[in-house]
PDB file of N, CA, C and O in Angstrom:
ATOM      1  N   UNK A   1      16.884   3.720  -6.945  1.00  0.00           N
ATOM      2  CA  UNK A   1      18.221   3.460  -7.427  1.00  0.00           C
ATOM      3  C   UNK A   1      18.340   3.904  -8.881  1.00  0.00           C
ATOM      4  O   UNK A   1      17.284   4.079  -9.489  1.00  0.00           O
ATOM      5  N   UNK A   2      19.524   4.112  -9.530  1.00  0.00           N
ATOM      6  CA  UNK A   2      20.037   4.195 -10.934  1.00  0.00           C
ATOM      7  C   UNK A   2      20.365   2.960 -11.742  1.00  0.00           C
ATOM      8  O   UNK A   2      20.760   1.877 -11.311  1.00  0.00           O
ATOM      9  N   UNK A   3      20.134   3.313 -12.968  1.00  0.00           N
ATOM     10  CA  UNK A   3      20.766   1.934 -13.856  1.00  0.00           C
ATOM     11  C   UNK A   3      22.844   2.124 -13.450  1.00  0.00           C
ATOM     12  O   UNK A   3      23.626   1.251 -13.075  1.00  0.00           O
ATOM     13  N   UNK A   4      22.993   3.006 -13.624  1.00  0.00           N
ATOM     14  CA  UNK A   4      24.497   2.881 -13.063  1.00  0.00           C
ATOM     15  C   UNK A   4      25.416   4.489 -12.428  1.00  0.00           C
ATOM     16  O   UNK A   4      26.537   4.973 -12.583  1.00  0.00           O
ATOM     17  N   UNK A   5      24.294   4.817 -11.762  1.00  0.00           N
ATOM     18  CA  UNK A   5      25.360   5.916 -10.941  1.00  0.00           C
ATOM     19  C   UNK A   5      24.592   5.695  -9.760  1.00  0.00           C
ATOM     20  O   UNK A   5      23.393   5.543  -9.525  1.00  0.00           O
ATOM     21  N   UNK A   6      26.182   5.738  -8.737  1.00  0.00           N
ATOM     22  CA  UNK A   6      25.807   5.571  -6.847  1.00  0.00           C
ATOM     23  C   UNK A   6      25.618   6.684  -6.672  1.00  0.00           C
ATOM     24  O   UNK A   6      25.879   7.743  -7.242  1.00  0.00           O
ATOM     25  N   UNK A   7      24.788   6.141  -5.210  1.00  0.00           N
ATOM     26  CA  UNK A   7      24.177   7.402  -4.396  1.00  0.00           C
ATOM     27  C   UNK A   7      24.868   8.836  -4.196  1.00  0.00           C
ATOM     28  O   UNK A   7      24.376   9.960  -4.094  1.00  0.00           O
ATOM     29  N   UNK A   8      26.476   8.278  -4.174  1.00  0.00           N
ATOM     30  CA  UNK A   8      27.029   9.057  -3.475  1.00  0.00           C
ATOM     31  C   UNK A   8      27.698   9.511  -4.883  1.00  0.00           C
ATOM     32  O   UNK A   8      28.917   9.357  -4.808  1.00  0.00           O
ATOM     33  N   UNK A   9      27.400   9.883  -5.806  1.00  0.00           N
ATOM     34  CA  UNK A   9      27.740  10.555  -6.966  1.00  0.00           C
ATOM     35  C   UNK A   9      27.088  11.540  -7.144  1.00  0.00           C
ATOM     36  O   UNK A   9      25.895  11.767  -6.946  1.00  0.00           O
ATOM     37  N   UNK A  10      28.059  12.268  -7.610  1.00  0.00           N
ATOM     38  CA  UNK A  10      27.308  14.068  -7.717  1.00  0.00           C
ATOM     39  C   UNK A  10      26.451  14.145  -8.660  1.00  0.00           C
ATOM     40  O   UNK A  10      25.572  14.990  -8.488  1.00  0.00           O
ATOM     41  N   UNK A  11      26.393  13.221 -10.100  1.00  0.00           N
ATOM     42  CA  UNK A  11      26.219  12.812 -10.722  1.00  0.00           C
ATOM     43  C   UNK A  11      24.762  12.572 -10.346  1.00  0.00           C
ATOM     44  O   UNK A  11      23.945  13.351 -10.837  1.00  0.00           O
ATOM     45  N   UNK A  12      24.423  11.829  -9.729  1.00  0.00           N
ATOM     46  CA  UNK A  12      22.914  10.932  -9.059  1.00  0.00           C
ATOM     47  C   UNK A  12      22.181  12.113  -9.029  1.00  0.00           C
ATOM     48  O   UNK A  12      21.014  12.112  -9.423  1.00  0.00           O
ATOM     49  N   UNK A  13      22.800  13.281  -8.545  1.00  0.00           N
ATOM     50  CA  UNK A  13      21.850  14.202  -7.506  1.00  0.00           C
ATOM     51  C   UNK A  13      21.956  15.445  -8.510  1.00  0.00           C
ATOM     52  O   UNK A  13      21.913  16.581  -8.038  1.00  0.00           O
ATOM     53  N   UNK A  14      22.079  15.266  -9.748  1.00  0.00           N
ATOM     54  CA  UNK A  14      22.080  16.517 -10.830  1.00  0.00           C
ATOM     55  C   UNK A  14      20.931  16.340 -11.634  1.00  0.00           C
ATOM     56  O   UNK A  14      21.106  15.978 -12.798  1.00  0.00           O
ATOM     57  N   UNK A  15      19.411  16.594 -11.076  1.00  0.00           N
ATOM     58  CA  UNK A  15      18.117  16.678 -11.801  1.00  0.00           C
ATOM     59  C   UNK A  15      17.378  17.895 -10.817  1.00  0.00           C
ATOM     60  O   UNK A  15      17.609  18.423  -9.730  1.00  0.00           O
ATOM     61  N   UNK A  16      16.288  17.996 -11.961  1.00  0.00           N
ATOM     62  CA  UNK A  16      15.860  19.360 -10.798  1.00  0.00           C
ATOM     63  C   UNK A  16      14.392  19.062 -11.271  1.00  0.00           C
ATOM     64  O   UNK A  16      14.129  18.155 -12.061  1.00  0.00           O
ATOM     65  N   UNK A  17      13.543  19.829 -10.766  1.00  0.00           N
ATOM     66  CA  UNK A  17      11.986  20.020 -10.353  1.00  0.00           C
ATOM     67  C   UNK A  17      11.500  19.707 -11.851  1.00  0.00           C
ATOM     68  O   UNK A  17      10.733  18.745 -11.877  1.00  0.00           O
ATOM     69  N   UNK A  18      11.797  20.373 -13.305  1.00  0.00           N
ATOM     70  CA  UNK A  18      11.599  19.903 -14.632  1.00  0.00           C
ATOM     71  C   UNK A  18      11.330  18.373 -14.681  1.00  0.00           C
ATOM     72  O   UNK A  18      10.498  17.638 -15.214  1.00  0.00           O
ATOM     73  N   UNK A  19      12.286  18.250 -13.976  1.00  0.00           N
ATOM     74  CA  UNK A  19      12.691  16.167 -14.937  1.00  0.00           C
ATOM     75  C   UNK A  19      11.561  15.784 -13.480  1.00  0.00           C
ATOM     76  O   UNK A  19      10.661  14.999 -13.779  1.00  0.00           O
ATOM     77  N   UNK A  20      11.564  16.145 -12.387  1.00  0.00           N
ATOM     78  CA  UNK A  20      10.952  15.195 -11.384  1.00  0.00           C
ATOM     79  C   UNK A  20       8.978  15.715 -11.938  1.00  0.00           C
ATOM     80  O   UNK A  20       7.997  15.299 -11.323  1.00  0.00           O
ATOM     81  N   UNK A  21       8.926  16.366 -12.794  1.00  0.00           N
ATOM     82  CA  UNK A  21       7.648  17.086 -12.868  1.00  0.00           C
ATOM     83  C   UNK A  21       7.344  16.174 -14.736  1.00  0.00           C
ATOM     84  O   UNK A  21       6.181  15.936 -15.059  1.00  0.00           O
ATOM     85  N   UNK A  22       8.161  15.908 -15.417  1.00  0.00           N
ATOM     86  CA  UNK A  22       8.397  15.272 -16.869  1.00  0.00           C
ATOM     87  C   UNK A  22       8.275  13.872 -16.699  1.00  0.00           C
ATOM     88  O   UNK A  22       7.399  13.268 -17.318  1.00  0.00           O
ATOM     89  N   UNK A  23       9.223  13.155 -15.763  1.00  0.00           N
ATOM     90  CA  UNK A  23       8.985  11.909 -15.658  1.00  0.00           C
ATOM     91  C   UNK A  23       8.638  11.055 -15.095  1.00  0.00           C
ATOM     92  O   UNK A  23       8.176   9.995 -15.515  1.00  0.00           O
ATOM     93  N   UNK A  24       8.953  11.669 -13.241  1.00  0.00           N
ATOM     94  CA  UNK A  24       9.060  10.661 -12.057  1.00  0.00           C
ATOM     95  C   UNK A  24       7.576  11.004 -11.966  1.00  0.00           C
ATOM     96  O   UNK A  24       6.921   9.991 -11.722  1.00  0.00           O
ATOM     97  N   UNK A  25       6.577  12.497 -12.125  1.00  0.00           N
ATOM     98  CA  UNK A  25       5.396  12.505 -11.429  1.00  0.00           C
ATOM     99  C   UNK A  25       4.281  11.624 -12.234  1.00  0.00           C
ATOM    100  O   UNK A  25       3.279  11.237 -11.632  1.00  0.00           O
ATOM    101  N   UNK A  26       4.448  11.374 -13.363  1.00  0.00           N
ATOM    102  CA  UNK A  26       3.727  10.905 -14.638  1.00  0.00           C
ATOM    103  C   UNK A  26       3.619   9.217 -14.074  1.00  0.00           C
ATOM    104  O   UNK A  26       2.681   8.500 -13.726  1.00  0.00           O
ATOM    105  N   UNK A  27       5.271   9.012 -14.208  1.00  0.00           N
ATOM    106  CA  UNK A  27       5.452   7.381 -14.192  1.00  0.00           C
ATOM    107  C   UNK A  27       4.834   6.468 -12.521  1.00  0.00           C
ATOM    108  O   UNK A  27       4.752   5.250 -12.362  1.00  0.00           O
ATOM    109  N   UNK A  28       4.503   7.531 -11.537  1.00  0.00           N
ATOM    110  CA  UNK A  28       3.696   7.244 -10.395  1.00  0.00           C
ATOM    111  C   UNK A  28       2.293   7.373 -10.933  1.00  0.00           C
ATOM    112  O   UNK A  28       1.389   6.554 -10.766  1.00  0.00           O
ATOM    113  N   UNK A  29       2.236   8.369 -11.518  1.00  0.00           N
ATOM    114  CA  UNK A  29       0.434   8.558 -11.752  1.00  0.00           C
ATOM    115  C   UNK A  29       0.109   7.088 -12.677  1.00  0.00           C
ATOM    116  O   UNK A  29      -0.726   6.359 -12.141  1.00  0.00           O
ATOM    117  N   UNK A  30       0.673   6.599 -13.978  1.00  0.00           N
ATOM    118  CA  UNK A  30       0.690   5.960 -14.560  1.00  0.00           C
ATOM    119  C   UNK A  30       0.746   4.402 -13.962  1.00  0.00           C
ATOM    120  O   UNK A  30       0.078   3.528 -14.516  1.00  0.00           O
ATOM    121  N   UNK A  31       1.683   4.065 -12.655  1.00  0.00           N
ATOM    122  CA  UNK A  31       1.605   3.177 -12.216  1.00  0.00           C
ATOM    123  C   UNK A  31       0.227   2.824 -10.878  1.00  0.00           C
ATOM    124  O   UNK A  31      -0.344   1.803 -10.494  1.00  0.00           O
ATOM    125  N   UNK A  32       0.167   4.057 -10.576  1.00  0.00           N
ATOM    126  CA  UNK A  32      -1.212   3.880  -9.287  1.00  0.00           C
ATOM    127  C   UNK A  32      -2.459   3.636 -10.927  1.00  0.00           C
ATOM    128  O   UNK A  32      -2.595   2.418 -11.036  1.00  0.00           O
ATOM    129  N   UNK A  33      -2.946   4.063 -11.596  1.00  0.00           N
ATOM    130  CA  UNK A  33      -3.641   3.703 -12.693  1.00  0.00           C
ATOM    131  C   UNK A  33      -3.638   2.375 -13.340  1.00  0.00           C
ATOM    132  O   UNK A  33      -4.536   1.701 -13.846  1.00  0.00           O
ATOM    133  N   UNK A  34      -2.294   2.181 -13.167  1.00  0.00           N
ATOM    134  CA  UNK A  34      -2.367   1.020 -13.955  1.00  0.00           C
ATOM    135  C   UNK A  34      -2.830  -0.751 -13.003  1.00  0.00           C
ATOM    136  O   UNK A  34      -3.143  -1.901 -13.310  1.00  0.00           O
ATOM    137  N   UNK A  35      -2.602   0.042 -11.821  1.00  0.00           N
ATOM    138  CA  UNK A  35      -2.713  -0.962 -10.354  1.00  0.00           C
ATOM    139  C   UNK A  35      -4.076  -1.191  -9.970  1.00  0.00           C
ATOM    140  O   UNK A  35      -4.535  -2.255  -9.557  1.00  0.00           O
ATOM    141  N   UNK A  36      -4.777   0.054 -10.164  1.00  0.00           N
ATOM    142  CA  UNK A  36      -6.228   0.330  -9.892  1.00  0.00           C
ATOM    143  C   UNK A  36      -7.069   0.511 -10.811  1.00  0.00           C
ATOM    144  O   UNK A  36      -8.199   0.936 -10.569  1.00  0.00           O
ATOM    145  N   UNK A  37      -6.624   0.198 -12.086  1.00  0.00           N
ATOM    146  CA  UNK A  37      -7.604  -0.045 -13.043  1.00  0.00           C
ATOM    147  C   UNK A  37      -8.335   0.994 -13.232  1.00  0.00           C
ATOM    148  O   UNK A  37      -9.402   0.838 -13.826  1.00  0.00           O
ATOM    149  N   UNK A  38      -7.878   2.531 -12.699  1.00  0.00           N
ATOM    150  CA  UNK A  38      -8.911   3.344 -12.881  1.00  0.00           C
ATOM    151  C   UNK A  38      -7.907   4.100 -13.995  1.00  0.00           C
ATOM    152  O   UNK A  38      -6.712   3.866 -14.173  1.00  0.00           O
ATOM    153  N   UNK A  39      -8.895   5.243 -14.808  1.00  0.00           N
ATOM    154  CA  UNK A  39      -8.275   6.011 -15.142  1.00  0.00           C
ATOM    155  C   UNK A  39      -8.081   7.110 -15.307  1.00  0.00           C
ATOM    156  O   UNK A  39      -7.563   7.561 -16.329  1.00  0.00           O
ATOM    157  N   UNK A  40      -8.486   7.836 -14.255  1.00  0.00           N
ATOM    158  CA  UNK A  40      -8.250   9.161 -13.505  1.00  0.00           C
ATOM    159  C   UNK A  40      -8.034   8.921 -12.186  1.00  0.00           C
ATOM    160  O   UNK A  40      -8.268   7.848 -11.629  1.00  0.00           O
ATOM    161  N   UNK A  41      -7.670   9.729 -11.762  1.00  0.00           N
ATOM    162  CA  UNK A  41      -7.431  10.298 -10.081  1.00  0.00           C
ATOM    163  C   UNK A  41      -7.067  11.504  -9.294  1.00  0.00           C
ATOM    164  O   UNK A  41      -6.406  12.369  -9.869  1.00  0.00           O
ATOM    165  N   UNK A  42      -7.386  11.663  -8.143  1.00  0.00           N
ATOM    166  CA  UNK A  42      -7.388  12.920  -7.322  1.00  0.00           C
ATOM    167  C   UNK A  42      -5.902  12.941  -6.868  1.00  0.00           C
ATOM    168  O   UNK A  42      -5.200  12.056  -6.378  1.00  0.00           O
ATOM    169  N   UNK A  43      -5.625  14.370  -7.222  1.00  0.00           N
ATOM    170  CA  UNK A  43      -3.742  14.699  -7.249  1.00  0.00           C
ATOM    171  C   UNK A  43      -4.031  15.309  -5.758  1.00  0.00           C
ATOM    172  O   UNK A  43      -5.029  16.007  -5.576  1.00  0.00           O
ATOM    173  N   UNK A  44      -3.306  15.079  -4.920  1.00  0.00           N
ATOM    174  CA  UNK A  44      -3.177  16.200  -4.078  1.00  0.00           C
ATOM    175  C   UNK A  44      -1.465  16.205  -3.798  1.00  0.00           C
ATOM    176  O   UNK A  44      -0.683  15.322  -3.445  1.00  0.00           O
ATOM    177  N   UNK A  45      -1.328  17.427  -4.086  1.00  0.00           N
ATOM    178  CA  UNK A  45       0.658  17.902  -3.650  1.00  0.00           C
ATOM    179  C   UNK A  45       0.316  19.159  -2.577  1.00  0.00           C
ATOM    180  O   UNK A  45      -0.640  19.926  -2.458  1.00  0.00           O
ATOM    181  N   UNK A  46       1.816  18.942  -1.729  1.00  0.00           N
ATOM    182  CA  UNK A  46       1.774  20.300  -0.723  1.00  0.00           C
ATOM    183  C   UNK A  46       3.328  20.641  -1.046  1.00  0.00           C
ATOM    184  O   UNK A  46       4.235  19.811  -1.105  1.00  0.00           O
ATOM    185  N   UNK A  47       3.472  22.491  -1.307  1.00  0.00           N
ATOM    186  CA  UNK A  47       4.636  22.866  -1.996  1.00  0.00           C
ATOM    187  C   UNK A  47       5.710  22.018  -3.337  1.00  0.00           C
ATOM    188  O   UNK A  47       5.825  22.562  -4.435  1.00  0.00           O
ATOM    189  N   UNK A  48       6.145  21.185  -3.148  1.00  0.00           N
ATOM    190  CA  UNK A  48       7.025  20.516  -4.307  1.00  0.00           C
ATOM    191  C   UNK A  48       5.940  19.956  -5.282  1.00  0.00           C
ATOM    192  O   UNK A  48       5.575  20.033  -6.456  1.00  0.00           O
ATOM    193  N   UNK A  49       5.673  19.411  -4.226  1.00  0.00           N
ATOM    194  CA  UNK A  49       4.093  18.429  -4.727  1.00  0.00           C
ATOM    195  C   UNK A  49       3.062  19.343  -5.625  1.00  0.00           C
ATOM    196  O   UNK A  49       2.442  18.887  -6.585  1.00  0.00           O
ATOM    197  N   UNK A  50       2.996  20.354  -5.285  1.00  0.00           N
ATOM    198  CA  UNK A  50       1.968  21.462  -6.265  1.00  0.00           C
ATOM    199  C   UNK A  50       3.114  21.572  -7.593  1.00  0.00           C
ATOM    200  O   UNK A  50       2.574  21.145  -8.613  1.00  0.00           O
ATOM    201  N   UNK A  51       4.431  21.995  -7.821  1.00  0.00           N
ATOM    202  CA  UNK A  51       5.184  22.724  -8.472  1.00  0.00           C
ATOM    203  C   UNK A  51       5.133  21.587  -9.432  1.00  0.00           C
ATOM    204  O   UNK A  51       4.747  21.847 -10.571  1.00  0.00           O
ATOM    205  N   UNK A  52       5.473  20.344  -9.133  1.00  0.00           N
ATOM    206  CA  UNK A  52       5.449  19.082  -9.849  1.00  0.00           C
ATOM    207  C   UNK A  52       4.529  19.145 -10.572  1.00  0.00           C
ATOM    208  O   UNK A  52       4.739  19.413 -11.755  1.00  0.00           O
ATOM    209  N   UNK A  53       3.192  18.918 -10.098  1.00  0.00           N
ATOM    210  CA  UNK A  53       1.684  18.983 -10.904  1.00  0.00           C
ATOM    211  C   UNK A  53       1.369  20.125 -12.046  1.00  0.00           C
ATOM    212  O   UNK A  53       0.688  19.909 -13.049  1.00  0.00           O
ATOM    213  N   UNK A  54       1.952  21.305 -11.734  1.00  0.00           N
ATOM    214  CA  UNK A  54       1.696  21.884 -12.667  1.00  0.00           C
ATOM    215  C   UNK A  54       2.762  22.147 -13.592  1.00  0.00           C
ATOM    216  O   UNK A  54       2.473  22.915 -14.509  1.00  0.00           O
ATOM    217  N   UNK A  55       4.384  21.507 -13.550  1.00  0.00           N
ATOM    218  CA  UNK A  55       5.166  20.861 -14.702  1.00  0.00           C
ATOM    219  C   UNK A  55       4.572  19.758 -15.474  1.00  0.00           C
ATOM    220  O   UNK A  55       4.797  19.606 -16.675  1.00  0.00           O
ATOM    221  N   UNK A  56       3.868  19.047 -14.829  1.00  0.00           N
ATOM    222  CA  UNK A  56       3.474  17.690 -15.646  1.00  0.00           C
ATOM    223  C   UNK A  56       2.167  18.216 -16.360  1.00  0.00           C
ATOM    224  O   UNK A  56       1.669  17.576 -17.286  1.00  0.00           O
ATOM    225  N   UNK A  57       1.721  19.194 -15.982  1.00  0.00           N
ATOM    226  CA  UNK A  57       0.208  19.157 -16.832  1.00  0.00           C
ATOM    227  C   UNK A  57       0.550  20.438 -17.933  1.00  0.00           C
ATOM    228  O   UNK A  57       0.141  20.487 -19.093  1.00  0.00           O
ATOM    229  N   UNK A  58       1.283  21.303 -17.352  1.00  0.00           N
ATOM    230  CA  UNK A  58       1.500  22.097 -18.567  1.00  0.00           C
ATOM    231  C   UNK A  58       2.638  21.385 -19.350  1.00  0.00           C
ATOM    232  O   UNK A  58       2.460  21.214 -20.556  1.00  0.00           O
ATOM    233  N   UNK A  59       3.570  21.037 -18.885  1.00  0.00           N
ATOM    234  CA  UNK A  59       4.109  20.081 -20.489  1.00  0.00           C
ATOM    235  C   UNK A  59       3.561  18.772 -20.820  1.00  0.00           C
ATOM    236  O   UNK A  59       3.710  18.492 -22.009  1.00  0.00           O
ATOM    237  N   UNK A  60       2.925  17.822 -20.064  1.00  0.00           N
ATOM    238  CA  UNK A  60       2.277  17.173 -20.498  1.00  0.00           C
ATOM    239  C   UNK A  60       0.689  16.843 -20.471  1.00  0.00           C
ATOM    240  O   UNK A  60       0.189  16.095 -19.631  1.00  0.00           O
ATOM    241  N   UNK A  61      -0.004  17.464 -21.447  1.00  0.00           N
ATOM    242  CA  UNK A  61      -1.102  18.052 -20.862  1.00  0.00           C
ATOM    243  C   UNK A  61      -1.892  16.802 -21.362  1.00  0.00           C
ATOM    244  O   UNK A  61      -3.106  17.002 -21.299  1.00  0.00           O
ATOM    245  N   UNK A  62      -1.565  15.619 -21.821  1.00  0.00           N
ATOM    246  CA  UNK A  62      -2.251  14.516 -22.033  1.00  0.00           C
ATOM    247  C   UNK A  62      -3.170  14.139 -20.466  1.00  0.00           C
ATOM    248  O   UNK A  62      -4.343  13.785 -20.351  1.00  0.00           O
ATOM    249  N   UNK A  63      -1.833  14.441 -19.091  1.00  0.00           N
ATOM    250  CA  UNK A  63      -2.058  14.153 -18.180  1.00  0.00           C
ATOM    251  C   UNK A  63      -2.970  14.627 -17.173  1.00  0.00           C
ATOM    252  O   UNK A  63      -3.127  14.264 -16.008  1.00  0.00           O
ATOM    253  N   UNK A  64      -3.825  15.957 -18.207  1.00  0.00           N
ATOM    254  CA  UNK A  64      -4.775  17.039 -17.787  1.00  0.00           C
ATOM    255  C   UNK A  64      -5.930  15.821 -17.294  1.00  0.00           C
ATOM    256  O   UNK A  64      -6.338  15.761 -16.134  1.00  0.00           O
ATOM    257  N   UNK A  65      -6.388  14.841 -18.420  1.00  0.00           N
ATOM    258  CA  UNK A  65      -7.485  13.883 -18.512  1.00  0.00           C
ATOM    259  C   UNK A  65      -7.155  12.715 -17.379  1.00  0.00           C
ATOM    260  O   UNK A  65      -7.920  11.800 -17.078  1.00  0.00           O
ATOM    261  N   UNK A  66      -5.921  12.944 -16.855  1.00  0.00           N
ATOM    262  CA  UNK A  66      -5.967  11.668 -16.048  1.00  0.00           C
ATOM    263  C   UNK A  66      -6.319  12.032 -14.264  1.00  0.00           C
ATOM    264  O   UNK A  66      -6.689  11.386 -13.284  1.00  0.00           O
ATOM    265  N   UNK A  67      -5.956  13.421 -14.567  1.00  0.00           N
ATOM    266  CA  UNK A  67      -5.995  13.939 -13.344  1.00  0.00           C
ATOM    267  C   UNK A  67      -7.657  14.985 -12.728  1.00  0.00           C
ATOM    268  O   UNK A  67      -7.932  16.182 -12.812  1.00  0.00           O
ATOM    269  N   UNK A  68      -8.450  13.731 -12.114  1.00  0.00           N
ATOM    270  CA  UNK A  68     -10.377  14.591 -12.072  1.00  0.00           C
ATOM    271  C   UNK A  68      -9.810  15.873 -11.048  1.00  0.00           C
ATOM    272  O   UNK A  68     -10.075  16.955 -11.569  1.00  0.00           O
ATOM    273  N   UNK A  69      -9.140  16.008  -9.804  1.00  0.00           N
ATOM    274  CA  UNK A  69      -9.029  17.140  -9.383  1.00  0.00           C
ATOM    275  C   UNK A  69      -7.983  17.626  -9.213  1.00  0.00           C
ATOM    276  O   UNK A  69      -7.332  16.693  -8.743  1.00  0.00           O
ATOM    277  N   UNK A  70      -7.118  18.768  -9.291  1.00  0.00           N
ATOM    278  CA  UNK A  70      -5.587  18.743  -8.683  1.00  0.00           C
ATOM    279  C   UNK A  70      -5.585  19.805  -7.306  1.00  0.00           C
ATOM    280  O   UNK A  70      -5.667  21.017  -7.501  1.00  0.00           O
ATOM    281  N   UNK A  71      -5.489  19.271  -5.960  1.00  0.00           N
ATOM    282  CA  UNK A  71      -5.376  19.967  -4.983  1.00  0.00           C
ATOM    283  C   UNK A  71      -3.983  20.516  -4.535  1.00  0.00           C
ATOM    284  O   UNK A  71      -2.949  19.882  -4.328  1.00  0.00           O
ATOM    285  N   UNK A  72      -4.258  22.059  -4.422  1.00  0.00           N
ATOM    286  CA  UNK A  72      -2.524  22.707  -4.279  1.00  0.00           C
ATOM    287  C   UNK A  72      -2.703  22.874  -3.046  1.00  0.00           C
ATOM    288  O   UNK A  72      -3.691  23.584  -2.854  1.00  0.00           O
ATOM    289  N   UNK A  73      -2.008  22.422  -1.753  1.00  0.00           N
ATOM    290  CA  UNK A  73      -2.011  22.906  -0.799  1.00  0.00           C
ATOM    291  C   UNK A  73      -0.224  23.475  -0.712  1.00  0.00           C
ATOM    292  O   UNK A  73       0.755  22.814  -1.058  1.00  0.00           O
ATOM    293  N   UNK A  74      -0.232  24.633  -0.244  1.00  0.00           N
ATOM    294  CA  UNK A  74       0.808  26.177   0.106  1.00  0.00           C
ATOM    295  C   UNK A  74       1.661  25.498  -0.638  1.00  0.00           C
ATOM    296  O   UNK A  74       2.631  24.775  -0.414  1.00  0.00           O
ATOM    297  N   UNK A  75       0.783  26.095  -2.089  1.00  0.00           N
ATOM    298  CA  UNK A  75       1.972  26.217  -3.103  1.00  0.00           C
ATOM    299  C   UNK A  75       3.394  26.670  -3.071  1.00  0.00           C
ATOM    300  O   UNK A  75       3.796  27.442  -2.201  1.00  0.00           O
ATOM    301  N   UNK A  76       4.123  26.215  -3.975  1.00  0.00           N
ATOM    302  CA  UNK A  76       5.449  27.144  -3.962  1.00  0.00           C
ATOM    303  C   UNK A  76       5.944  28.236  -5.069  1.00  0.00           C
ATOM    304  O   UNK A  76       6.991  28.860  -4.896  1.00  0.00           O
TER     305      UNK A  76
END
């Protein structure tokens, strides 16, 4: 959900692969870490899932150290 735009707003659905690769992939990695007390883990993405991983590590490359392997299966 949003702090205040509905589903059905055009609005809701105006982000693209950048922002889901900047914030949403980080703030999952960050929360499975923070759940499991570990602090690394094995990425695996297939197509979106690859494109994501390598937005988040080349702009945030803090997230290079959190991540021990990154598996691309049929990249995009």
């Amino acid at each position: 959900s949003h702090r205040y735009l509905n589903i059905s707003s055009s609005k809701f659905w105006n982000f693209s692969a950048h922002e889901l690769g900047i914030y949403d992939t980080p703030a999952m990695i960050d929360h499975i870490l923070t759940k499991t007390c570990h602090t690394s883990l094995y990425y695996i993405g297939s197509s979106q899932g690859t494109l994501l991983s390598y937005v988040m590590l080349s702009k945030k490359p803090e997230y290079n150290k959190k991540i021990r392997l990154n598996i691309s299966f049929t990249p995009a």
